[in-house]
C-alpha positions in Angstrom: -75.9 -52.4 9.7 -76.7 -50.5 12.8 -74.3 -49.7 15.9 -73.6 -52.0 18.5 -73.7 -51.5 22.1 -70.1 -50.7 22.2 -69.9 -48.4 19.7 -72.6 -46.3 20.7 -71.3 -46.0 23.9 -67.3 -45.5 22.9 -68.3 -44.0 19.3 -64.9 -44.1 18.2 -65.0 -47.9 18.1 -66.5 -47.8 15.2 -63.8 -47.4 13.4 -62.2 -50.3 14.4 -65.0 -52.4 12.1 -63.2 -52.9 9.0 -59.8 -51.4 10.1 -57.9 -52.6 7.2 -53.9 -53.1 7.2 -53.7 -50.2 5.0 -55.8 -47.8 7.1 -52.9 -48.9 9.4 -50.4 -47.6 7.4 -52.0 -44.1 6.5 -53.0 -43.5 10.4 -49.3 -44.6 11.4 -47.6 -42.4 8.6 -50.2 -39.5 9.9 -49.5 -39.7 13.6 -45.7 -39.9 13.0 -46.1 -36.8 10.9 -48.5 -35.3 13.5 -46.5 -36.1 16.1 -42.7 -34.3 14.4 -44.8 -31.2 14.4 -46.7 -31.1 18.1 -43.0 -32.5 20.1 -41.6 -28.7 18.8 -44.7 -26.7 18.8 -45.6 -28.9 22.4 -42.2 -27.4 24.4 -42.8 -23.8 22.3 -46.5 -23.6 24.0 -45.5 -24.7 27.2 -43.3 -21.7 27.5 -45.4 -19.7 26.5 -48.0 -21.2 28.8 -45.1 -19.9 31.6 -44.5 -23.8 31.9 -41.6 -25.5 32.1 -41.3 -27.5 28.3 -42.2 -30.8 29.7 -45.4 -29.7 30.6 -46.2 -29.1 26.5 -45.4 -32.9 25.8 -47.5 -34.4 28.8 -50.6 -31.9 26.9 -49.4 -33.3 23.9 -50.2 -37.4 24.2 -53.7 -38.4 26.4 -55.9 -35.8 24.1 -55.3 -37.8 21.1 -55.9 -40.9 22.5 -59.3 -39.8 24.4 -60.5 -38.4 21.1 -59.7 -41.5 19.2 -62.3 -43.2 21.3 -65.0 -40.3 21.3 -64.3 -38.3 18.4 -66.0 -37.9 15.2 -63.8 -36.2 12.8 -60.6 -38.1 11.4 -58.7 -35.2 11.4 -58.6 -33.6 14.3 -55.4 -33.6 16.5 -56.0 -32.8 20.4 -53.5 -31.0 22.6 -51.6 -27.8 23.2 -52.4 -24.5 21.4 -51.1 -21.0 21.2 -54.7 -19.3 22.5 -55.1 -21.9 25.5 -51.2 -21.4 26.3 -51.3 -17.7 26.7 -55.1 -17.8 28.5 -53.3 -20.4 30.8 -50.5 -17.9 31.2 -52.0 -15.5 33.3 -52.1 -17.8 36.7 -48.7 -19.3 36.0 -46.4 -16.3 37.4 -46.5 -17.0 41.0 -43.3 -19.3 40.7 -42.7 -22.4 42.5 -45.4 -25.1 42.1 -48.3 -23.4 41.9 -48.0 -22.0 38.5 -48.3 -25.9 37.1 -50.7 -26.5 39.5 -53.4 -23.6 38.8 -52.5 -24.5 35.2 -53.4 -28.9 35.6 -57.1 -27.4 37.7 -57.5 -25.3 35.1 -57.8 -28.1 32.7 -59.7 -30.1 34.8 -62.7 -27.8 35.6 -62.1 -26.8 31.7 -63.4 -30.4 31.3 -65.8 -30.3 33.3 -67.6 -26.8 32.7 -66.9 -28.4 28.6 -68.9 -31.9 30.1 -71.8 -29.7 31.5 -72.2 -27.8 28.4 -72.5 -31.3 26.4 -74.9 -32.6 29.2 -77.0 -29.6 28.7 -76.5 -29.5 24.9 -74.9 -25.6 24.9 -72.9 -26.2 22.5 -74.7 -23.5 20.5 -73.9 -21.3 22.6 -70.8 -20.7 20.4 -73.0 -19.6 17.3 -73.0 -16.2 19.6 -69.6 -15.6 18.6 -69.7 -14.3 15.3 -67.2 -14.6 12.4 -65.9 -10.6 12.7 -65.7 -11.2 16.1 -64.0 -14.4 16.2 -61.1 -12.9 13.7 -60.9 -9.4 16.1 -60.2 -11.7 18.8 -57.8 -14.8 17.1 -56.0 -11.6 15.1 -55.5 -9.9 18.2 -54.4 -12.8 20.1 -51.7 -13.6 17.2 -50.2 -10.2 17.3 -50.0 -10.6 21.8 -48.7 -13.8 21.1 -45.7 -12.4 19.1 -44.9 -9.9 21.3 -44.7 -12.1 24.2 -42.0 -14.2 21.5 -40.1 -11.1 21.2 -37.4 -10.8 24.1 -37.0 -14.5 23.7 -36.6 -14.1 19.8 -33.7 -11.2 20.5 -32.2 -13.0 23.7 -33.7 -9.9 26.3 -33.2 -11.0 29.5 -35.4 -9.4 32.2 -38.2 -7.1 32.5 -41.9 -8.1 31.5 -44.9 -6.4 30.4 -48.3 -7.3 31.4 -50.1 -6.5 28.4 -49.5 -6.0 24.3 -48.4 -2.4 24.6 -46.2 -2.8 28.3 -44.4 -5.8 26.3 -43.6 -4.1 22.9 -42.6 -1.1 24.9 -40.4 -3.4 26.9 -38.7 -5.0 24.2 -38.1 -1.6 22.7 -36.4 -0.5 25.9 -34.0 -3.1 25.7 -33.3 -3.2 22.3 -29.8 -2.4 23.0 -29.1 -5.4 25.3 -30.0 -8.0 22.9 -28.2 -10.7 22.3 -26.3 -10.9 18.4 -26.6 -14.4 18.3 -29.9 -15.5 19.7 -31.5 -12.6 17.3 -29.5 -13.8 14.2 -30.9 -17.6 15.3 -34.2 -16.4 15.6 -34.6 -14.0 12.3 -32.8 -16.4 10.2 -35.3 -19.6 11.3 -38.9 -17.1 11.2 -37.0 -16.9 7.3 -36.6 -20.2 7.0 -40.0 -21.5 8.4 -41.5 -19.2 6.2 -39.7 -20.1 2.9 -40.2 -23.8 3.9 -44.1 -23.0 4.5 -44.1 -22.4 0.7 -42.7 -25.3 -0.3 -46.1 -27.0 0.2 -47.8 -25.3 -2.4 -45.6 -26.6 -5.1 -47.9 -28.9 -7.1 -47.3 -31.7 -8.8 -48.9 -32.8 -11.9 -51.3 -35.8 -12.1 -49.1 -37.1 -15.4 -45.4 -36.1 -13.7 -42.1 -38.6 -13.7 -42.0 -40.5 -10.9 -38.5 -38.7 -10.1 -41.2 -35.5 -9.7 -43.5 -37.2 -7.8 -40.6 -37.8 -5.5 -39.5 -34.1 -5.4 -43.0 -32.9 -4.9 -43.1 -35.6 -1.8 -39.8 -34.3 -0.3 -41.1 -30.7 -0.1 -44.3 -31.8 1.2 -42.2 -33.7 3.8 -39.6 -30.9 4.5 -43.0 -28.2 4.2 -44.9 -30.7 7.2 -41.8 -31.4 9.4 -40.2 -27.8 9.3 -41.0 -27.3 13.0 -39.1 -29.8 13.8 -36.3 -29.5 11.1 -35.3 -25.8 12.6 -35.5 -27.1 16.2 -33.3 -30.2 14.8 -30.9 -28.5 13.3 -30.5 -25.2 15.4 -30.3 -27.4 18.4 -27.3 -29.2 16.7 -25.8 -25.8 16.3 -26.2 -25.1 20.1 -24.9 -28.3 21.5 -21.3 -28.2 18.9 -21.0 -24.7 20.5 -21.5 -26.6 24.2 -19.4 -29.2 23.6 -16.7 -26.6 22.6 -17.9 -24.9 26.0 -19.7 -21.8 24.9 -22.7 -21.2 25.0 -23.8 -18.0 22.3 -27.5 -18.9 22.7 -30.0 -19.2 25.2 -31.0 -22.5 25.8 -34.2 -24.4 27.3 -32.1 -25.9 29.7 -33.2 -29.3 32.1 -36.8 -30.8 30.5 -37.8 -33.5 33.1 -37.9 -36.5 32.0 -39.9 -39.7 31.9 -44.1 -40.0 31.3 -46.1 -37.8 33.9 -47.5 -40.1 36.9 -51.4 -40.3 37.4 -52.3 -38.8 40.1 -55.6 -36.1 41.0 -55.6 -32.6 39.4 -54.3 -30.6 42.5 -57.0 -28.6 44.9 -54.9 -26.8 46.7 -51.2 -24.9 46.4 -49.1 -22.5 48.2 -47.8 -19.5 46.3 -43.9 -19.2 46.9 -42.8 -15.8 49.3 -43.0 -13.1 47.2 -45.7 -14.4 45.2 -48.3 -13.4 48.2 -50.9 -11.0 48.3 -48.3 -9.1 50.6 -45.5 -9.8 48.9 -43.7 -11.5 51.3 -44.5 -14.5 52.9 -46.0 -18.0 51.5 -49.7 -18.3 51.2 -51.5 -21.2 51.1 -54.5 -21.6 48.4 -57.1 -23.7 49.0 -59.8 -24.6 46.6 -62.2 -22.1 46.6 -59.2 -19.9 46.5 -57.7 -21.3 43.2 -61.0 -20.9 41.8 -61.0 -17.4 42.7 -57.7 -17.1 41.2 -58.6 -18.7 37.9 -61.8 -16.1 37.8 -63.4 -15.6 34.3 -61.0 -18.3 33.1 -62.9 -21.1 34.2 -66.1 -20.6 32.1 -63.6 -18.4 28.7 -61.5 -20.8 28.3 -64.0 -23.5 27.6 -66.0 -21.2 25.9 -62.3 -20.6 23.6 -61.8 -24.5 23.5 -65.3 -25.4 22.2 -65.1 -22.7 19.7 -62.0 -23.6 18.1 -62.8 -27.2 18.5 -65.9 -27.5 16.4 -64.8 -24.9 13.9 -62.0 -27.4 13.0 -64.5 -30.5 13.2 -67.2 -28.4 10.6 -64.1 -27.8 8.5 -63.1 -30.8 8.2 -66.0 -32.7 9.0 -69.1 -31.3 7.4 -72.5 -31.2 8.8 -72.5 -34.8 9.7 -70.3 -34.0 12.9 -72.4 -34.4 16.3 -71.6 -30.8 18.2 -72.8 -32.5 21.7 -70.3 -36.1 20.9 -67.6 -33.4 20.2 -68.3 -31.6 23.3 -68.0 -34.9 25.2 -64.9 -36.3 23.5 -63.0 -32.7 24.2 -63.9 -32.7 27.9 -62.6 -36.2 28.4 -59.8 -35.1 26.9 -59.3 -32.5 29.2 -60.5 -34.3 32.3 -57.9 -37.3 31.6 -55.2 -35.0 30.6 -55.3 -33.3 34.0 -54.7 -36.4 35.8 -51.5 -36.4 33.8 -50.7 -33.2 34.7 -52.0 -31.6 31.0 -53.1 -27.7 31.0 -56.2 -26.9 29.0 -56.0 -28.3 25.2 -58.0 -28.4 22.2 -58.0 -28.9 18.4 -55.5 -27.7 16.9 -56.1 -26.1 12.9 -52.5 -26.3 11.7 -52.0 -30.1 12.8 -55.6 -31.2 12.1 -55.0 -29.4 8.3 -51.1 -31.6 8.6 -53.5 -34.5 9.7 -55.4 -34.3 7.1 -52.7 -33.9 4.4 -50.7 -36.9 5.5 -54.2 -39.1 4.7 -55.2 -40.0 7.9 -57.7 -42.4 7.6 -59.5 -42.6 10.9 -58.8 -41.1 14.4 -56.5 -43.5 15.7 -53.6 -41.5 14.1 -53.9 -39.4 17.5 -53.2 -42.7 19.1 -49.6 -42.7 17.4 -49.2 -39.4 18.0 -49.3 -40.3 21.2 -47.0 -42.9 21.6 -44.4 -40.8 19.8 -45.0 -38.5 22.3 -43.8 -41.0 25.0 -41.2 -41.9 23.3 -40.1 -38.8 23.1 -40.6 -38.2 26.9 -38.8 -41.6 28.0 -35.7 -41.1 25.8 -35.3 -37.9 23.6 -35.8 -35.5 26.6 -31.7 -34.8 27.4 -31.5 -33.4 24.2 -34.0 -31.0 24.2 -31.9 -28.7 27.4 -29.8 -27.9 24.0 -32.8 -26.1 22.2 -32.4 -22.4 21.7 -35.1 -20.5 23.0 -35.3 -18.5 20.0 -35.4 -21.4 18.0 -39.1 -21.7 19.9 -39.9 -18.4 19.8 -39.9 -18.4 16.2 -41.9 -21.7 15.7 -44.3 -19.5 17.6 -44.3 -16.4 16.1 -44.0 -18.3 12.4 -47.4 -20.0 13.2 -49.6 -17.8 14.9 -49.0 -14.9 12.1 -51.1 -16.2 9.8 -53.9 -16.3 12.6 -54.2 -12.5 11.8 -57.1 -12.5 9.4 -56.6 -9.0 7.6 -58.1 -10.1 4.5 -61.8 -9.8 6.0 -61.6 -6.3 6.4 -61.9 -5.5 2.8 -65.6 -7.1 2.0 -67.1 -6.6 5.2 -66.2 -2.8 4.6 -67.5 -3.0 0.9 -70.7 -4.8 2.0 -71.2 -4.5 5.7 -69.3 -1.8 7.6 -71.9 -2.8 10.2 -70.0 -5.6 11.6 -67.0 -4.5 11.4 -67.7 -2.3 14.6 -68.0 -5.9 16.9 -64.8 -7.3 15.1 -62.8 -3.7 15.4 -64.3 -3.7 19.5 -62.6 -7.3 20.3 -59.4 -6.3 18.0 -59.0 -2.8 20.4 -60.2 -4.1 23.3 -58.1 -7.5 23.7 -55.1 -5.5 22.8 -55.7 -2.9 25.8 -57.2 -4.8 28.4 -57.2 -8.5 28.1 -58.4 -11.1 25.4 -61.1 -12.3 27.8 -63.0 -9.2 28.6 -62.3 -7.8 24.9 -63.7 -11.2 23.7 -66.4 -10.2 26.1 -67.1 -6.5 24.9 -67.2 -8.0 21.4 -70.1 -10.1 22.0 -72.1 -7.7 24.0 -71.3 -5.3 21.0 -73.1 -7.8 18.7 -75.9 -8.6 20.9 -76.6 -5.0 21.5 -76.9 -4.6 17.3 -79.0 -8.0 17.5 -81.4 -5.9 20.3 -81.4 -2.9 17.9 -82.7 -4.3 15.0 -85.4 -6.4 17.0 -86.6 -2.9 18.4 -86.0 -0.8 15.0 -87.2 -3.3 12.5 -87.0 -2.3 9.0 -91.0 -1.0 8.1 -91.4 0.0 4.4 -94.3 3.0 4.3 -96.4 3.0 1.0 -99.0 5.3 -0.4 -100.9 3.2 -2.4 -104.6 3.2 -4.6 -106.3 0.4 -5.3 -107.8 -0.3 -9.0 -111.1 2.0 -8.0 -108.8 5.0 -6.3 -108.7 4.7 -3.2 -105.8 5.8 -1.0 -104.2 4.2 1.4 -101.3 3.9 4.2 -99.4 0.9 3.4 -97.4 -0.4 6.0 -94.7 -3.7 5.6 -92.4 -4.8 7.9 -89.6 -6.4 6.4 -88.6 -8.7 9.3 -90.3 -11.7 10.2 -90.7 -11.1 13.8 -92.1 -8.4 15.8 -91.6 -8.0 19.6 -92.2 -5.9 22.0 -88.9 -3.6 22.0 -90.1 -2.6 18.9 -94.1 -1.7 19.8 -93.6 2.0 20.1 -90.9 2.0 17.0 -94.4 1.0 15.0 -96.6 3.2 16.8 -94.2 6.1 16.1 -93.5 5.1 11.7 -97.3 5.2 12.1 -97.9 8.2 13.3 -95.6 10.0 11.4 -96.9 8.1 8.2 -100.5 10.0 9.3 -99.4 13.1 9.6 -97.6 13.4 6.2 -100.0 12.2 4.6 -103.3 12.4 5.9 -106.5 10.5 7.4 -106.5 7.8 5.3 -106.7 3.9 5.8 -103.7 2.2 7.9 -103.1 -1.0 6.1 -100.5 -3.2 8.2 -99.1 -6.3 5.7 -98.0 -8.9 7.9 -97.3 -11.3 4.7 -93.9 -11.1 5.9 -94.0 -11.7 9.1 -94.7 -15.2 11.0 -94.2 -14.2 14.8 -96.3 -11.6 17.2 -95.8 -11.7 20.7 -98.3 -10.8 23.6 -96.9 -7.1 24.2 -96.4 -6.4 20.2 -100.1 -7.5 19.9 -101.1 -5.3 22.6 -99.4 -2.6 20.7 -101.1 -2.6 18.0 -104.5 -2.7 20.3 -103.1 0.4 20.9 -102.6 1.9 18.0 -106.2 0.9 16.7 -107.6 3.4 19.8 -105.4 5.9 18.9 -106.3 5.4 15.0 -110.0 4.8 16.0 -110.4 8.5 18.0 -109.2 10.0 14.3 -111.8 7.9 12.5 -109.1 6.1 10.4 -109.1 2.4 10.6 -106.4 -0.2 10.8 -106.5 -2.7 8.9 -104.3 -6.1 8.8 -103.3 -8.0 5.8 -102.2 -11.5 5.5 -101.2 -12.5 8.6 -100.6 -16.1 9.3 -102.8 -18.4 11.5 -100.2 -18.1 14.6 -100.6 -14.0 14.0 -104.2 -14.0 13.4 -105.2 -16.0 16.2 -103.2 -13.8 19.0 -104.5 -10.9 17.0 -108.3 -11.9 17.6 -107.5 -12.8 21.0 -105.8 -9.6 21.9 -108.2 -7.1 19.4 -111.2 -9.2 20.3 -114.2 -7.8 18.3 -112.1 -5.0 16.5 -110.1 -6.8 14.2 -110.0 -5.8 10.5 -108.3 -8.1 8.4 -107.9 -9.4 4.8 -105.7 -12.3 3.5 -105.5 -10.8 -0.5 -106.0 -7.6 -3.1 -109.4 -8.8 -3.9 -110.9 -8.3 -0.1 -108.9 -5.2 0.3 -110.1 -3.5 -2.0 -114.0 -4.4 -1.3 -113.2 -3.2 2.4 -112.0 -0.2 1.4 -114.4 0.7 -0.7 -116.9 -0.4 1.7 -115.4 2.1 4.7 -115.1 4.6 2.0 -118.9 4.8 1.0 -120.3 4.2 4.6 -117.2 5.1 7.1 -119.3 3.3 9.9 -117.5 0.6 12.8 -116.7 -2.9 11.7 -116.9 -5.9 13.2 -114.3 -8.5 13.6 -114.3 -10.1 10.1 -113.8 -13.7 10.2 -111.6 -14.4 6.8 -111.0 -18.1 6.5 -109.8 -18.1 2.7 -106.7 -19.2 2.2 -103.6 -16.5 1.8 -103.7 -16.0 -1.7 -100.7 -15.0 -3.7 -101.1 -11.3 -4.5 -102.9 -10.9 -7.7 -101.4 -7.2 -8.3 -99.2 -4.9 -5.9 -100.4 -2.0 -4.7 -98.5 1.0 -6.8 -96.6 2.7 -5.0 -96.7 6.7 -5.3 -93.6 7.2 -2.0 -91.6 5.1 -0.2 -90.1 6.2 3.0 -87.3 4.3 4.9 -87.9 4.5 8.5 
C-alpha cells in the first residue's frame, strides 16, 4: 500500500496507520521515561548554556513534537544537549536580556542554515568529518564541559576562565574557598550516578522467577531515572535544610514559571552597561550586528547538530533512514522551538539509547515527552529554586564523561597512526583555542592527507620479462584515480625507474585504475616526449574505455596500448627486433583477465 498525500507530506503520519492501543502504551511508558531524564538534564544544560534553567525545559518540549511529525527514526529524542549548550554559551555572558536572546536567533538561523542544507541535499557534507576527528573533538568537548561543572560541583563562587586551561587553573586557585557541603553533595551524587549507571547491565535470564524479572525491572527503572532520582532526592535534602532556615548548598534559585509564549525569535537586543564594546554604557544590537556576534556559530553549530543528529538516526535506524527528511525534521524543530524561546537542540544519544530501551514503538513518544515537559513547567517549577547546583553539575559531568572516547586510540595506533594525527589536532586544538576552530583545524588536517595521497598515489615499480626475455619497466598505480596533483609525482617514479635501471620499455598498467583527467592525460603526453627523445617507448596496459578514449584523444596518433599478456608480449618483441615508431594501435579486444603475471625481479615503493 503506497503513501498518501498526507503522509508524504507530514511523513510522520504514517505512523498513525495502524496505531494500535498497545503501541500507545509502549510510546506513553517511553516518553514518561524520556521525559524523567530530559526535566534534570534540561535545567543542568540550560546552565551550562549560561541560561537561566527555564530556558532548558522550553528546549526540552516543541523538538519532540516537530520530529514526531517529520522524523524517521523511533528513537530519537529532540532537545537540549551538552555540545549545543556550551557552543551556545559563548554569546550568553553579556547579562541582562541579550544572552537569551542571541541564544533563541541562534536557534532560529540554526534552523534555517539546517533547512538550506536539506533544500540543497548537503547533508553529506558531514561524511567530511571523520570518525578520529569526530572523537578528538566530542572527547575534548567532554573534558571542557567538566571543567566548566567544576566551581559549581565544589560551590566556588566567582572568578571565570575563558577556556579549558584558564578554568582548571581557576578552580585550582580557589580550591581553598570551596564550599564543604556543596563538594560533599556533588562527589557523593557523581558516585551515586555512576554506581546507579551500572545497575543497567545486570541481566536477567530469559527462564528467571517472575520475583527476578521484577528486580531486574527495578534496576533498569532506578538505572533510567537516576537523573532525576539524585535531583529528587538532593533537592529534598536542600529544602528540609530551608525550612529549618539554612541554606548549606547552593541552590538554583527562582525558575520562571508557566509554558513560553509564541512570539518571533528576537532581531535585535541591547547588551546591558558594562557588557559594551567600551565597557560602559548600553549598546544596542541590531541584526546584522547579532549576526556578527554569533560569527562562525551560525554555520558550526548546524554543522554540530546535523552531525550528531544523523549519527544517532544510522544507529538506531539503519540505512533505511532519509538523511535530507532528517535534515528537514531537525530544522523545524529548531525553527519552531525558537518561537518558543528554545536555544539550538538536536538528538540526543543517551535519551534516544533510554528511548529505545523503554520500547518505544514509534515517534510519538516525543509527543509525551513533551507534554510532561509542560506539566512540569505549569506546576513543578517552585520546586525546582530548591535544587542544588551541584546536584546539576554532577548530572553533567556524570554524562558527558563517557563522551571521552579513549578506547580508539589503541587500534588506530596499532593499525593506522596516520589518522590519529587529525583526531590528536582537534583533541589539542579545541582544548587551547576553541572547539570550533579546533573542529576546524581537524578537518583541514584530514583534507590536507586526502590532497596528499591524490598527488602521491601509491605506484608499485616492476622489473619484469616476458616468457621470450624481454625486459621491462613495469609501472602500477595502486589507486584508482589519477589527477593532475599527482602528474609530476609519475613523471618523477618514472624517471627515477630509468635511470636505475636502464633504457628499457615503460609499461604503465592502468588495470587498476578507472579515472584520468585532462591535465593527468596531458602528463603522460609528456612523459612519452621525454621517453620518445631516449628512444624508449611507453606503453599502456589495460586501461578502461573512459581511460582509453581521453588517452587517444590527448596522445592522438602516439598511443601504444595493449589490454592483456598475450599482446604485450608480441609488442615487445616487435619494438625489440625492429625499434622503429608505432602507430596508434587500435586494440578493441576485450580486457582479458591476465593469463600469467609478469615476474617480478625488484619492487620499489615510491
Amino acid at each position: 500500500m503506497g503513501l498518501s498525500r498526507v503522509e508524504r507530506f507530514i511523513p510522520g503520519t504514517r505512523w498513525l496507520r495502524g496505531y494500535t492501543g498497545e503501541f500507545v502504551v509502549a510510546d506513553l511508558i517511553a516518553g514518561i521515561t524520556v521525559g524523567l531524564t530530559v526535566l534534570p538534564q534540561g535545567l543542568a544544560y540550560s546552565t551550562l548554556a549560561g541560561l537561566e534553567p527555564q530556558y532548558g525545559l522550553y528546549s526540552a518540549f516543541i523538538g519532540g513534537v516537530v520530529y514526531a511529525f517529520l522524523g524517521g527514526c523511533r528513537e530519537v529524542t529532540i532537545g537540549p544537549t551538552a555540545l549545543l549548550s556550551l557552543m551556545t554559551s559563548r554569546h550568553t555572558g553579556y547579562g541582562g536580556e541579550s544572552g537569551p536572546q542571541l541564544a533563541i536567533l541562534l536557534c532560529f538561523l540554526s534552523g534555517v542554515v539546517e533547512l538550506l542544507m536539506a533544500v540543497l541535499r548537503l547533508g553529506a557534507l558531514v561524511d567530511l568529518i571523520s570518525l578520529p576527528v569526530t572523537v578528538g573533538f566530542t572527547s575534548a568537548t567532554a573534558l571542557i564541559i567538566g571543567a566548566s561543572q567544576l566551581k559549581a560541583l565544589l560551590g566556588i563562587r566567582g572568578g571565570s576562565g575563558s577556556g579549558f586551561a584558564s578554568t582548571v587553573r581557576t578552580v585550582i586557585e580557589k580550591i581553598p574557598e570551596a564550599r564543604v557541603a556543596d563538594s560533599i553533595l556533588g562527589v557523593v551524587s557523581i558516585t551515586v550516578l555512576l554506581a546507579m549507571r551500572k545497575l543497567k547491565d545486570i541481566k536477567t535470564p530469559p527462564d528467571a522467577t517472575k520475583g527476578r524479572k521484577i528486580v531486574g525491572l527495578i534496576c533498569w527503572l532506578v538505572a533510567t531515572a537516576r537523573n532525576a532520582l539524585v535531583v529528587l532526592v538532593t533537592s529534598f535534602v536542600a529544602f528540609y535544610y530551608d525550612q529549618r532556615g539554612e541554606r548549606p548548598f547552593i541552590l538554583t534559585g527562582t525558575v520562571k514559571s508557566g509554558i513560553p509564549s509564541f512570539q518571533l525569535p528576537p532581531f535585535s537586543t541591547v547588551l546591558p552597561a558594562g557588557g559594551g564594546p567600551n565597557g560602559t554604557s548600553p549598546v544596542q544590537l541590531g541584526f546584522t550586528d547579532m549576526i556578527e556576534e554569533l560569527g562562525a556559530s551560525i554555520a558550526l553549530v548546524p554543522i554540530i547538530a546535523v552531525l550528531g543528529n544523523v549519527a544517532i538516526s544510522k544507529a538506531f535506524g539503519g540505512s533505511g533512514i532519509n538523511p535530507t527528511r532528517e535534515l528537514v525534521a531537525l530544522s523545524l524543530s529548531n525553527v519552531c522551538g525558537s518561537f518558543f524561546s528554545s536555544f539550538p537542540v538536536t538528538g540526543s544519544f543517551s535519551r534516544s539509547a533510554v528511548n529505545h530501551a523503554s520500547g518505544v514503538k514509534t515517534p510519538i513518544g516525543g509527543i509525551y515527552t513533551g507534554a510532561l515537559v509542560l506539566l512540569a513547567l505549569g506546576v513543578l517549577t517552585p520546586y525546582f529554586q530548591y535544587i542544588p547546583k551541584a546536584a546539576l553539575s554532577a548530572v553533567i559531568i556524570s554524562a558527558v564523561i563517557f563522551m571521552i572516547e579513549y578506547e580508539v586510540i589503541r587500534p588506530l595506533w596499532r593499525c593506522s597512526k596516520r589518522e590519529l594525527v587529525p583526531g590528536a589536532v582537534t583533541f589539542v586544538l579545541s582544548l587551547i583555542i576553541g572547539v570550533e576552530l579546533g573542529l576546524l583545524a581537524g578537518v583541514l588536517t584530514d583534507l590536507a592527507f586526502v590532497v596528499y595521497r591524490t598527488a602521491r598515489p601509491m605506484l608499485t615499480v616492476t622489473v619484469a620479462n616476458t616468457a621470450l626475455g624481454t625486459q621491462y619497466i613495469l609501472i602500477r598505480p595502486n589507486h584508482s584515480l589519477i589527477y593532475f596533483p599527482a602528474v609530476e609525482w609519475v613523471r618523477n617514479v618514472t624517471s627515477k625507474a630509468i635511470k636505475q635501471h636502464g633504457n628499457i620499455p615503460v609499461v604503465f598498467d592502468c588495470r587498476l585504475v578507472n579515472e584520468f583527467d585532462y591535465t593527468a592525460a596531458t602528463g603522460l603526453q609528456m612523459l612519452r616526449k621525454e621517453l620518445e627523445k631516449k628512444k624508449i617507448p611507453l606503453i599502456i596496459y589495460g586501461s578502461s574505455s573512459d581511460v582509453r578514449k581521453l588517452l587517444q584523444e590527448t596522445l592522438k596518433s602516439s598511443l601504444l596500448e595493449v589490454t592483456n599478456d598475450d599482446e604485450l608480449e608480441a609488442l615487445l618483441q616487435e619494438l625489440s627486433t625492429d625499434g622503429g615508431k608505432h602507430e596508434l594501435r587500435e586494440v578493441v579486444t576485450p580486457l582479458l583477465p591476465s593469463a600469467r603475471a609478469p615476474p617480478a625481479t625488484e619492487i620499489e615503493d615510491s
